[in-house]
N, C-alpha and C positions, 0 to 999 in steps of 0.2 A: 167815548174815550177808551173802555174797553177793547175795542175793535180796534181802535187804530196801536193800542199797544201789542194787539196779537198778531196784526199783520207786520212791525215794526220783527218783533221777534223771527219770525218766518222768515223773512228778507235777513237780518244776521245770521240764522243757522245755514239758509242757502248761501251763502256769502263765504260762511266757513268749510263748508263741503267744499266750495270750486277750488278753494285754496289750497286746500288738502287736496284735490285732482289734481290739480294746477304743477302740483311739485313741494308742498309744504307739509305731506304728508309721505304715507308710504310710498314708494316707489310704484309707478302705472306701469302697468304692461300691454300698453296699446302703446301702437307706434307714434311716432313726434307728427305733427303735422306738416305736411308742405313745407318745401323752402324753408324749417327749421333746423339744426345741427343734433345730431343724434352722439351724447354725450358715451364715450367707452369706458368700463370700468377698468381699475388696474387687474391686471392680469394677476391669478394667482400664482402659488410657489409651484415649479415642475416636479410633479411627485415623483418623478424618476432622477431627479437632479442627486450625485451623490455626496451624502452627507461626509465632511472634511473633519479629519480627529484636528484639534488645536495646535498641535506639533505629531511631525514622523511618530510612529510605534516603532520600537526597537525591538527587532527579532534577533534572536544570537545563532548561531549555525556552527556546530561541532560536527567536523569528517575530516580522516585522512589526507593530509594534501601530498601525503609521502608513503613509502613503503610499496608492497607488489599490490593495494588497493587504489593509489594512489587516483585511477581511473573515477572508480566510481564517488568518489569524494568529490572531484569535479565535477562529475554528471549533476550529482544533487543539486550543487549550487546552480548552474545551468539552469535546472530544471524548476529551480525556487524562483531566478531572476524571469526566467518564459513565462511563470506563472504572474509573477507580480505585473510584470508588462499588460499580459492577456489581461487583466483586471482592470488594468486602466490605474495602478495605484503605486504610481514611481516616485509620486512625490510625497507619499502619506507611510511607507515602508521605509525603512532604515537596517539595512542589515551587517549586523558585525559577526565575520568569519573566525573561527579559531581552528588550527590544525592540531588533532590528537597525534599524529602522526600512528597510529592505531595502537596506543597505548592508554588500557584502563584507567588507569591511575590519571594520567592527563587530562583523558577526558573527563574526568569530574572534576579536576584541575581547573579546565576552562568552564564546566557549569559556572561555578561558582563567580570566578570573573566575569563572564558575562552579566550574570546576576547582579550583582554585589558595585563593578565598577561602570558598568556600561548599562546598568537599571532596564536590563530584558526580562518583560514578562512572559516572552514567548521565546522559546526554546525549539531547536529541532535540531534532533541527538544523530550519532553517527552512525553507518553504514555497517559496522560490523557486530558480530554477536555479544562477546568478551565487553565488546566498550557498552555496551546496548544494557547491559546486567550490571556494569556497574555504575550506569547512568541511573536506571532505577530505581536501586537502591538507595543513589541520591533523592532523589527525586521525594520519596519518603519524608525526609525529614528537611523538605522545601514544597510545603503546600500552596504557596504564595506565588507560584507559576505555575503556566501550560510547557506541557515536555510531548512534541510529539516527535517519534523516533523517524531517524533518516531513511536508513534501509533495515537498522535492526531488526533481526528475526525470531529470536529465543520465545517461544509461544509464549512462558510462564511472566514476561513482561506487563501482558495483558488477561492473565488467568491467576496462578497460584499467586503472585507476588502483584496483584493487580493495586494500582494507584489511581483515586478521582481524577486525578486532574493529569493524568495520563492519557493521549487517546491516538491512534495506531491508523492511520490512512493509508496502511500498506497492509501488512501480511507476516506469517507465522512459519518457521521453515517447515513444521509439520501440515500446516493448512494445505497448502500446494502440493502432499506429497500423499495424502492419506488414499484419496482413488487412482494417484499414479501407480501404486504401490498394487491395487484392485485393479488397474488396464494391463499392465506388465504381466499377473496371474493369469489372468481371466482372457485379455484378448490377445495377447502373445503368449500364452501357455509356456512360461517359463515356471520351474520349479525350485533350481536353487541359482543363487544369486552372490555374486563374491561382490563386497562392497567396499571402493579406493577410498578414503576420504581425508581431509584435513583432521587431527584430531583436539578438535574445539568446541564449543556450544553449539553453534549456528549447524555445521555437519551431523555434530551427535542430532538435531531435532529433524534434519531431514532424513536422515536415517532411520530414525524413531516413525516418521509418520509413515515411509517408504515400508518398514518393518509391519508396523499396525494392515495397512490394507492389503500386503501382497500372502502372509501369513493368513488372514482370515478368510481370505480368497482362492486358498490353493495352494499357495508356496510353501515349500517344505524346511527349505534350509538358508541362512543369510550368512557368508564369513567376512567378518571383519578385516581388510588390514589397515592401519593409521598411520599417516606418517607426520613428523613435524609443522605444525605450521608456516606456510613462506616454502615448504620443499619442493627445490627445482631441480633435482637429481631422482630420479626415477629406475635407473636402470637396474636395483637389485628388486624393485618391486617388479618390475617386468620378465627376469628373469624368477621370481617367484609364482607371478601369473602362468607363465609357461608349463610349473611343474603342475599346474593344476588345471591344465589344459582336460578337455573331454569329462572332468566331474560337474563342472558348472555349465549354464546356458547360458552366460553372460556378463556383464562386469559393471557392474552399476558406479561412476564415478560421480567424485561427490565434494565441490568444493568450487573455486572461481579464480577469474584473473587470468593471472600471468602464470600461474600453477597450470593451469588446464592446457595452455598454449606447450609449456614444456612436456605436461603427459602426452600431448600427443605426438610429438617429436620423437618421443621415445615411443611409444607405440607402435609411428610406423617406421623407424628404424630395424625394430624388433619382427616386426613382422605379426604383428599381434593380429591382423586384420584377417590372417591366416589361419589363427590358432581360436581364435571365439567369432562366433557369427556375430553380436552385434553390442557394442558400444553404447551404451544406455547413461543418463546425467540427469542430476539434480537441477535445479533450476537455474544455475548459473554458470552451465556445460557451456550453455550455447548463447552465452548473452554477447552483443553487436559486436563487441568490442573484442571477442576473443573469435567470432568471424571472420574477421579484416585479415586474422593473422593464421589463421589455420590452411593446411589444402583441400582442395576437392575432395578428399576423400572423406570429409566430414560430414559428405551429404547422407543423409538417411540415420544421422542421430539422432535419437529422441532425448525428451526431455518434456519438463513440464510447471507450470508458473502461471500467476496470475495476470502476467502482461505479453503478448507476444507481439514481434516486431513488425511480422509482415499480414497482421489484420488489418482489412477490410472496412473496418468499419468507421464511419465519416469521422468521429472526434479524434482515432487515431491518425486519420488521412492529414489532417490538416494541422493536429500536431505537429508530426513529422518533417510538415513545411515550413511552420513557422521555426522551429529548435534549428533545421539545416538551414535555413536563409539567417538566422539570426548568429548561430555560432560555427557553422559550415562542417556540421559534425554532423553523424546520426544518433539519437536517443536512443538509451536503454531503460530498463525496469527502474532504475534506480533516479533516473531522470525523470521519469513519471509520476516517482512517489514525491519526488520534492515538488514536484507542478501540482499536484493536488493536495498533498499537503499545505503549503501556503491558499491555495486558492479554499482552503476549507476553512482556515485560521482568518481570511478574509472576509470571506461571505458572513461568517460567525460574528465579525466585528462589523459587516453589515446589519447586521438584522438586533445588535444593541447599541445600533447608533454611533458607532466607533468611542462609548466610552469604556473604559479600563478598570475602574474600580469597584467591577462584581464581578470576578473571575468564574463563579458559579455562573451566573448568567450566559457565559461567553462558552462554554464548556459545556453547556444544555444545548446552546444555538448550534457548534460542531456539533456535536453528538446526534443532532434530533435531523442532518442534512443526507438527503439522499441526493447523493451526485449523477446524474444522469451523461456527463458530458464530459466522463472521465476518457482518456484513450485506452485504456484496459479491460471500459465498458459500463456498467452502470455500480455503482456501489455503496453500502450502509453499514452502520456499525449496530455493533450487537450491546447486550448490557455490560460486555466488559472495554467497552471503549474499541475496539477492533473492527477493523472492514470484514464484512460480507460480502465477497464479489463470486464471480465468477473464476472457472480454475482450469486451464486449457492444458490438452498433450500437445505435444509440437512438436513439427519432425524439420529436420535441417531442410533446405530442397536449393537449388541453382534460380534465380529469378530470371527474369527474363534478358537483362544485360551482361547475364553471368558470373552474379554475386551471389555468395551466400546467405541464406535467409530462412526465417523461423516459418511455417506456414500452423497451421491451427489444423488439426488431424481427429478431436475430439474434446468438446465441451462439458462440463461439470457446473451447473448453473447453482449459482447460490449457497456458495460454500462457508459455511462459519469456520468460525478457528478451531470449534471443534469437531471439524468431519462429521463423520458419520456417527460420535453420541453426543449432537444435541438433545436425545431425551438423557442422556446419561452424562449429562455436566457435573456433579456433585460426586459420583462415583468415579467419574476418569479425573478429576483433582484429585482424589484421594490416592493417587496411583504414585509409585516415586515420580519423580522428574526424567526428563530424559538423560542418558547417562551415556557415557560411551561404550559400557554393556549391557545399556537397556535401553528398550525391552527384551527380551531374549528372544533368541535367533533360528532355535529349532524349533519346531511342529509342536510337540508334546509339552516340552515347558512352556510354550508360550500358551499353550491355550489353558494349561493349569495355572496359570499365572491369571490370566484376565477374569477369569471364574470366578477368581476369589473376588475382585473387586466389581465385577458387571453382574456376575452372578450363575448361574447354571444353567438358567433358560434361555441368556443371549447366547449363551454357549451350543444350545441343543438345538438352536434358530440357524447358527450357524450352519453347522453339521448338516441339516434336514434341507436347506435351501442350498446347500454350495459353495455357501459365502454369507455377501447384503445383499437383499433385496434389489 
């Protein structure tokens, strides 16, 4: 009786095993037999599929759509809609425009609307300096958005007056200008310098950083002259330049637009081509737009900026194609910034899933993004929300259909906002702000001046090497 209850048993436990083989248990991984159907599981999720916010994001967008900027206020937009396209995110983007028409006051005017009636967590501020300082200061007392600026350039945006939830996918007028200022000394041994400029923020800081590297690199003397901002009338400055023909090596001009178009109208009316060897510009001498409208005889100006037109390199190539077949124009700098700008504020709300209600979250993900497939080149931000890119000389040249065009004459790799003292961040904040008579302009003051705040040994570093290292 024993026995046959133990073989009773053995026969159910075998019984339950085949069951379990059978399909009643875990899943086999031996194949189906013969002539049986081989069941497919459902397919899982496409981890590349991308994830859809619930409704549009509304981004709000303050620039000029009026006045002699009126250009690049358009660029930006352009340059935001190329960006949102190239992302694949037309239907997840919502953007509402407002024109400061380049009035501060306005422009914080429409933060606030945007904000307030059109519920934009995302903000990107206007193209000019004036508006850019008083944007920030908004900005302050509305923690509760991201602000990143259009083309604003005033350094102290993202330094001395720096805000969290501020962050800068462009550039600083002094960033771009600090080794221009060291090639002008150094490899065109010029010594003094007479400087044209608009007299506003944005100018005073390209001045300031022009001031900083040409000064510690050799240059002796910098003169000021300013003229109102918007001034299309030149001819007493030109006859000013004149008197002052044979003391300087050149004329460093400093401002953009429709302004620059008229300076050189008057220039070579005057005959000024005659009276100074070479025509020297801030970064927005030579931008696309004031190309189209100048002569030939603009070839061989330099200048210098962190995007130039006629590089080389693939993410600019294909830029350019996409922007000209989509809006049948050519891109400038300012176009550039709003393409990567958006596309930073997007990837950013890639990588937390597209939700909105932890703005810290979303401001870690920009912040923490190293862009490799910008068209200006590769670029990262520093701890004050600011890009680190690269920072090119460019000389004007004839291209090959016989257009005017930037070509890239000498690279700066890896430029912070604060040039050349990244080990001296703490000490160059301590320094006033840039001013429209500072830093000072000659030799001697200037270097008792930095002394006090860099100290006596970067001073005698100076002296001893020629310059920077």
């Amino acid at each position: 009786m024993k026995k046959a209850l133990s073989i009773l048993m053995v026969l159910v436990i075998l019984s339950t095993l085949f069951t379990a083989c059978a399909g009643g248990g875990q899943p086999s991984s031996a194949p189906p037999p013969a002539g049986s159907t081989a069941v497919t599981p459902e397919p899982s999720a496409d981890p590349n599929a991308k994830v859809k916010p619930d409704s549009p994001i509304n981004v709000g967008v303050t620039c000029p759509y009026s006045g002699f900027v009126a250009a690049l206020g358009e660029n930006l937009v352009k340059g935001i809609q190329l960006g949102i396209e190239v992302e694949g995110r037309q239907d997840d983007i919502k953007l509402f425009i407002e024109d400061t028409k380049m009035e501060a006051e306005l422009a914080v005017t429409k933060l606030d609307s945007l904000k307030q009636k059109d519920n934009c967590k995302f903000l990107i501020g206007s193209v000019t300096g004036h508006e850019g300082d008083a944007q920030a200061e908004w900005l302050k007392k509305n923690p509760d958005v991201i602000f990143m600026p259009g083309y604003s350039a005033p350094q102290d945006m993202t330094m001395r007056n720096y805000s969290p939830n501020m962050i800068r996918a462009g550039w600083t007028a002094d960033q771009v200008m600090f080794h221009y200022g060291q090639y002008v000394a150094k490899e065109l041994g010029y010594k003094k310098i007479i400087s044209v400029g608009a007299d506003y923020s944005y100018p005073w800081g390209q001045a300031a950083g022009f001031c900083r590297g040409f000064m510690e690199n050799g240059g002796e003397q910098i003169e000021y002259i300013w003229y109102p901002e918007g001034n299309l009338d030149f001819s007493s400055i030109m006859g000013k330049l004149q008197g002052m023909a044979g003391q300087y090596d050149a004329v460093f001009l400093n401002d953009g637009g429709a302004t620059i178009i008229s300076f050189w109208k008057a220039w070579e009316q005057y005959g000024m081509n005659k009276v100074f060897p070479q025509l020297i510009g801030g970064t927005n001498v030579a931008d696309v737009n004031v190309l189209t409208e100048v002569s030939e005889g603009f070839v061989g100006v330099k200048s210098a900026g962190h995007y130039v037109d006629g590089s080389d390199i693939p993410a600019n190539q294909e830029f350019i194609k996409k922007y000209t077949e989509k809006f049948g124009t050519s891109p400038d700098a300012v176009s550039v910034q709003g393409y990567d700008t958006i596309r930073c504020i997007i990837r950013g709300l890639d990588a937390v899933g597209w939700k909105t209600d932890d703005l810290n979250a979303i401001i870690e993900a920009i912040v923490s993004q190293k862009v490799t497939d910008s068209p200006r080149g590769t670029f990262f931000f520093d701890e004050f929300h600011n890009a680190t890119q690269n920072v090119y000389v460019k000389e004007v040249i004839l291209d090959a259909n016989g257009n005017l065009q930037n070509k890239i004459v000498k690279t700066f790799e890896n430029v912070s906002q604060f040039g050349p003292y990244d080990a001296y961040k703490e000490q160059y904040m301590s320094m006033p702000p840039d001013a429209r008579d500072y830093p000072y302009t000659t030799k001697d003051a200037y270097m008792k001046d930095i002394e006090k705040y860099l100290g006596k040994d970067y001073v005698d570093e100076l002296v001893k090497n020629g310059g920077w290292k």
